[in-house]
VEXSENU-414889 format. One record per atom (N, C-alpha, C): y, z, x. Coordinates in steps of 0.02 Angstrom, whole numbers, plus 32768, in hexadecimal, padded with zeros to 4 digits. Example, Ala and Ser with C-alpha at 12.3 -4.5 7.8 and 13.67 -1.06 7.14 Angstrom:
2
7EE481868294 7F1F81868267 7F5B81868294 7F9081628282 7FCB816582AC 8002818A8285 
***
This chain:
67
3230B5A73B4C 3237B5EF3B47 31F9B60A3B24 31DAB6393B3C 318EB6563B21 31BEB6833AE3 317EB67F3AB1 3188B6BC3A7D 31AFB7073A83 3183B6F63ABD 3195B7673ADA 31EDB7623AE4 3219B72C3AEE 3252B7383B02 3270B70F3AF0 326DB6DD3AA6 328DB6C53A73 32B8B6F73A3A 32B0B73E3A38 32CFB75B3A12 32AAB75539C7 3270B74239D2 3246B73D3982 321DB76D3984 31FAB7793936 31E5B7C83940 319EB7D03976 3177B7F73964 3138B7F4398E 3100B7DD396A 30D1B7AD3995 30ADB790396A 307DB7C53968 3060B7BB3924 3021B7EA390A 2FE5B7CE3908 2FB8B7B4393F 2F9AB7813930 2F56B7AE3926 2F1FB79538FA 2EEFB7DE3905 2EADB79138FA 2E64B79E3946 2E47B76E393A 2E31B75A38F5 2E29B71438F7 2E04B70138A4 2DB3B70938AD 2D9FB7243870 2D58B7363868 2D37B70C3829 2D0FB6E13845 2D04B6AA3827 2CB9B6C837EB 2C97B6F237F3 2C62B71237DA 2C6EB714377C 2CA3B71D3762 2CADB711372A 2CACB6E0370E 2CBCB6A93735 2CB6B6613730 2C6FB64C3729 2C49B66A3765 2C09B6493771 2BD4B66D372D 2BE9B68F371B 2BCAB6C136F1 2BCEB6BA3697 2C14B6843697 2C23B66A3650 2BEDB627364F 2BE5B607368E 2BB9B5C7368C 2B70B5CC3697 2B53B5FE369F 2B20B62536AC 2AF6B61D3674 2ACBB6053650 2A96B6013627 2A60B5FD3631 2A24B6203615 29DEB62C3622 29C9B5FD35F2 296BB5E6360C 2944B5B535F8 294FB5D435B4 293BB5FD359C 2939B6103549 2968B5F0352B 29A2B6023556 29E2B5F73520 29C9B5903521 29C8B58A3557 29D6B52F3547 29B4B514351D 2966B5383526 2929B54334F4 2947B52834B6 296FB5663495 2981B5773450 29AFB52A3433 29C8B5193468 2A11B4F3345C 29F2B4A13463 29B5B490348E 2994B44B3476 2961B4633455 2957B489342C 2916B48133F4 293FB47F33A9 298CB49B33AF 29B3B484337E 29D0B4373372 29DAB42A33B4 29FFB3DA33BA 29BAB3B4339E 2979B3B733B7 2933B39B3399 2942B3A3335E 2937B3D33349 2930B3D232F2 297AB3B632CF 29A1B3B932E4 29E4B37F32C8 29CCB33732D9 29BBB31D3308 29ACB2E1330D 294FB2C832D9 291DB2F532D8 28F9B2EC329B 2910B2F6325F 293AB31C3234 2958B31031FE 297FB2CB31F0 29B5B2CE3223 29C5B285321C 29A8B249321B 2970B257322E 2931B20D3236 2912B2183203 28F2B25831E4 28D7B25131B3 28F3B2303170 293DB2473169 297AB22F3139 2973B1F83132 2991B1DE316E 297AB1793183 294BB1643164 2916B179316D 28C6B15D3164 28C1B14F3121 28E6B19330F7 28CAB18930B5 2900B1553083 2946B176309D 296AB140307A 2960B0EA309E 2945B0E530BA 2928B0A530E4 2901B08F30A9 28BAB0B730A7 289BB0AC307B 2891B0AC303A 28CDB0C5301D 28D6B0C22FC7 2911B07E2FCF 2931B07A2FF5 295BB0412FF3 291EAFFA2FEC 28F1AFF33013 28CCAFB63041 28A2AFC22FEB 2879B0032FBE 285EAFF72F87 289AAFD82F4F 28CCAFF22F5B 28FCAFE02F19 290AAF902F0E 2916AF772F57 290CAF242F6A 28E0AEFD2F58 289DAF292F64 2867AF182F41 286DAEFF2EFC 2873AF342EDA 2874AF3B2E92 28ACAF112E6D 28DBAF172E86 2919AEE62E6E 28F7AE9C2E78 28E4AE8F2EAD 28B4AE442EAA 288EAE332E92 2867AE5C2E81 2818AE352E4E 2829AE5B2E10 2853AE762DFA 2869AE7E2DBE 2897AE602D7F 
***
């Protein structure tokens, strides 16, 4: 039995417009720009961090040994 003569109401179907969609995922070079020159500089802080507690650890070893 089709819709039209099941006794259910009328469908309201109205096309889907996908443009809002495409438009939330939509990002310009700038923006990506902005968003890996931040992820860069989180990953050099964290290396720099490393490096140094690396290297006061590797002097402290030092020093605890020939001391």
């Amino acid at each position: 039995m089709s819709h039209w003569h099941s006794g259910l109401p009328k469908l309201d179907i109205e096309p889907f417009d996908p443009t809002p969609l495409y438009d939330a995922v939509r990002t310009t070079v700038a923006e990506n720009a902005v968003a890996e020159e931040r992820r860069r500089s989180g990953k050099r802080t964290v290396l720099l961090v490393g490096a140094v507690v690396g290297l006061l650890a590797l002097v402290g070893g030092a020093v605890a040994l020939f001391a």
